[in-house]
C-alpha positions as CSV (number, residue, x, y, z in Angstrom):
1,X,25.3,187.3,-184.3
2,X,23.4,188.5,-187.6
3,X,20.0,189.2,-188.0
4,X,17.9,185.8,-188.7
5,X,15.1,185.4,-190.7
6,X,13.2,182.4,-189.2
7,X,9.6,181.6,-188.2
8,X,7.8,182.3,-185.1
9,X,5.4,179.7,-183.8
10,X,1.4,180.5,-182.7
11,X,-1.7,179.1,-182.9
12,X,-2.4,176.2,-180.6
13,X,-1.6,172.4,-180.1
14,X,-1.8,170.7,-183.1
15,X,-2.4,173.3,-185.3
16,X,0.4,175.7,-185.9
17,X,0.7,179.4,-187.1
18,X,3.7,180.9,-188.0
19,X,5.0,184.9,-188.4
20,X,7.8,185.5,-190.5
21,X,10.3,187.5,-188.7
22,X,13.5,189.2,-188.4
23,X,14.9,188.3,-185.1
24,X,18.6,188.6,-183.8
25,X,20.1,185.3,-183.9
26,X,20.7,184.8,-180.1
27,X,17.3,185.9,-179.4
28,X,14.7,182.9,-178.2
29,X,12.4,181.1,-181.2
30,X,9.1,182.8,-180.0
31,X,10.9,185.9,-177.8
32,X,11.9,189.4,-179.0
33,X,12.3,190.0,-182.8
34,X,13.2,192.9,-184.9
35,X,10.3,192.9,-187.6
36,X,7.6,191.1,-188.3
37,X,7.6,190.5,-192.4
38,X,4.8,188.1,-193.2
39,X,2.8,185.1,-191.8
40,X,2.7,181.4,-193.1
41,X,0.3,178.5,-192.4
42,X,1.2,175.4,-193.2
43,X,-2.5,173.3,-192.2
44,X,-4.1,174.7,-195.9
45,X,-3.5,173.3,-198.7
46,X,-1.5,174.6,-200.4
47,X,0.3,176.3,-197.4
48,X,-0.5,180.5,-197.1
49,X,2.0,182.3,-197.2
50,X,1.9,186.3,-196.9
51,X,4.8,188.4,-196.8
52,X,6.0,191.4,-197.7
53,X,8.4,190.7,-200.5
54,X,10.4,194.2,-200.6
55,X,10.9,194.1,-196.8
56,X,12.3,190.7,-197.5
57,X,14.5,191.4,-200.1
58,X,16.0,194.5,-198.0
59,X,16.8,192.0,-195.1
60,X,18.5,189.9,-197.3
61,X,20.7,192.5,-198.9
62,X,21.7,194.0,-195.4
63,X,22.5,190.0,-194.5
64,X,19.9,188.8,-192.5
65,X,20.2,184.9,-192.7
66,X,17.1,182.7,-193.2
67,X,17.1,179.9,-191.3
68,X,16.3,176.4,-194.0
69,X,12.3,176.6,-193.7
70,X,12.5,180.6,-194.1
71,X,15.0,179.7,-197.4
72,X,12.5,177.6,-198.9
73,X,9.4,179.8,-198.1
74,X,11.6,182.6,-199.9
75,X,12.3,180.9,-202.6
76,X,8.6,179.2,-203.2
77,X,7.4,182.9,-203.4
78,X,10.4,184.4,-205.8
79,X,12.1,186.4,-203.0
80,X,15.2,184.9,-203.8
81,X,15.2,184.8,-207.5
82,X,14.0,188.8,-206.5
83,X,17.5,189.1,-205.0
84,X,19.8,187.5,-206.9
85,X,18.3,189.5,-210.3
86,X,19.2,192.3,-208.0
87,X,22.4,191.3,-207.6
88,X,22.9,191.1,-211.4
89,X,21.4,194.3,-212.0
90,X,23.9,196.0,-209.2
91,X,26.5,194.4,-210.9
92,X,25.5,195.4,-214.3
93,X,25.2,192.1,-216.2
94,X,21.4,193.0,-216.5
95,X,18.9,195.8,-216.8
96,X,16.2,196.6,-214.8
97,X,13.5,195.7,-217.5
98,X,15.1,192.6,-218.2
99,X,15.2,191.8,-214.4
100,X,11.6,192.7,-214.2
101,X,10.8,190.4,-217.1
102,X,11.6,186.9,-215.7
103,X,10.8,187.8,-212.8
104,X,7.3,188.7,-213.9
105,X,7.5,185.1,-216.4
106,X,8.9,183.1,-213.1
107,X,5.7,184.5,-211.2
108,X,3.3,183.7,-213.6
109,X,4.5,180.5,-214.2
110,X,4.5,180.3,-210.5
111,X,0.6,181.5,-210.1
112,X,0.0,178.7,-212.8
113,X,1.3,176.2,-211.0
114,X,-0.2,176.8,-207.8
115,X,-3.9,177.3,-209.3
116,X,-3.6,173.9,-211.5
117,X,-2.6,172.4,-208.0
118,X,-5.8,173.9,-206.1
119,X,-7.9,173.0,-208.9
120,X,-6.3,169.5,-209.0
121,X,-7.2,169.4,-205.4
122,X,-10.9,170.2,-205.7
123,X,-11.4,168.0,-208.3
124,X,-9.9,164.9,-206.6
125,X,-11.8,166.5,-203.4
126,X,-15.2,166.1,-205.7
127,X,-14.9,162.8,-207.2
128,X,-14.1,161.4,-203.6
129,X,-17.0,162.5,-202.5
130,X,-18.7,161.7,-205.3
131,X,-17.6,157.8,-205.0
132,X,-18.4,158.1,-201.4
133,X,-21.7,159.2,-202.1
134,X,-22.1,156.0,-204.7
135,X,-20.7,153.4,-202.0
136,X,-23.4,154.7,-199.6
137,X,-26.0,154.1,-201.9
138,X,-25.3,150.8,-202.8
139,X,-24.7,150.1,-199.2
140,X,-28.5,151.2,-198.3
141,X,-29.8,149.4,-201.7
142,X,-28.0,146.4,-200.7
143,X,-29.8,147.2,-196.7
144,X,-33.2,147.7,-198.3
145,X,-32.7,144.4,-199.9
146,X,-31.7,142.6,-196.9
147,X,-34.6,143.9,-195.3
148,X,-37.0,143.8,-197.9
149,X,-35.7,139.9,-198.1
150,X,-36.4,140.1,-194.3
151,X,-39.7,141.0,-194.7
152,X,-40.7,138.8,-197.3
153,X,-39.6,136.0,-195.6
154,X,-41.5,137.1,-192.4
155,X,-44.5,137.5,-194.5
156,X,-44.2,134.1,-196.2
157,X,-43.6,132.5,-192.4
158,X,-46.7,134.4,-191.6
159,X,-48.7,133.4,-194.3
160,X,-47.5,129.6,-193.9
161,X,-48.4,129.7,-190.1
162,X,-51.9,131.0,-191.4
163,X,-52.5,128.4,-193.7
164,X,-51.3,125.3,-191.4
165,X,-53.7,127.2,-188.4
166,X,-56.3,127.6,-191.0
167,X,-55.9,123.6,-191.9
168,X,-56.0,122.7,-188.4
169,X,-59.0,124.3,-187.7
170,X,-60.4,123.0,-190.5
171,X,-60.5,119.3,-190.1
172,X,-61.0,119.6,-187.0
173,X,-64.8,121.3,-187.8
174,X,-65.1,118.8,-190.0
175,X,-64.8,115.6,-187.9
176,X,-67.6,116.8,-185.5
177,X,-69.6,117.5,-188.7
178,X,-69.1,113.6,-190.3
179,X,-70.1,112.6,-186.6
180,X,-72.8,114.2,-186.9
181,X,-73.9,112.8,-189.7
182,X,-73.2,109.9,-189.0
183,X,-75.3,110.0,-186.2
184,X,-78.3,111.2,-188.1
């Protein structure tokens, strides 16, 4: 069996951690492996990934096969686009600057892309917040209201109870008073 290149699970339930390695195909998922070339985790966004990209690109040209998530992880960070301007240059259809130029135009364009998604993630991140933030306060204006409402209408009960007490009292005083003066 060749060499794979494949991931290597850690971390714990729910939150996975993988290590990058060259492992012997017959050889168990997390059991012995032959080098350890980089690390990805997948819970950030977007996913980190470190690796060390000549190690990788050595495997490859001795034949180490990456298993499909390895494939893309190599080819989301340039390894293989690394390998196959190798290729060209070994056979001579390119030059080594030339190689070295799209590569360095593929990673930049790369690096672009990635930091106009992070940004584009913060910013959505802040304006969710900042709506959130908005809903809550017209949720507590719209509570003070009901409450202040409340109140009022506590204070008008009061006040009514205070005036119908006040007018019972009142004429009551009074008829004792007329008898009184009737009686005089």
């Amino acid at each position: 069996m060749p060499a794979r290149i494949r991931l290597q699970r850690h971390g714990k339930k729910n939150q996975p951690f993988y290590h990058i390695v060259v492992a012997d195909g017959r050889a168990p998922r997390d059991g012995r492996f032959i080098e350890k070339l980089g690390t990805y985790n997948p819970m950030t966004n977007p996913a980190e990934i470190v690796i060390n990209e000549d190690k990788a690109v050595e495997w490859l040209k001795n034949g180490a096969q990456p298993s499909t998530t390895c494939r893309r992880i190599l080819s989301y960070k340039g390894i293989l686009l690394k390998r196959h301007l190798q290729i060209g240059i070994e056979k001579g259809a390119i030059t080594q600057e030339q190689a070295d130029v799209k590569y360095n135009e593929w990673k930049q364009a790369k690096e672009a892309k990635i930091s106009n998604a992070k940004s584009n993630i913060e910013n959505e991140a802040r304006n969710e917040a900042k709506s959130r933030m908005e809903a809550e306060k017209k949720a507590n204006e719209a509570k003070a209201a009901a409450v202040a409402a409340k109140r009022q209408a506590a204070a008008e009960a009061e006040a009514a109870a205070k005036a119908e007490a006040a007018a019972e009292e009142a004429p009551a005083e009074e008829a004792p008073a007329t008898e009184e003066n009737a009686e005089a």
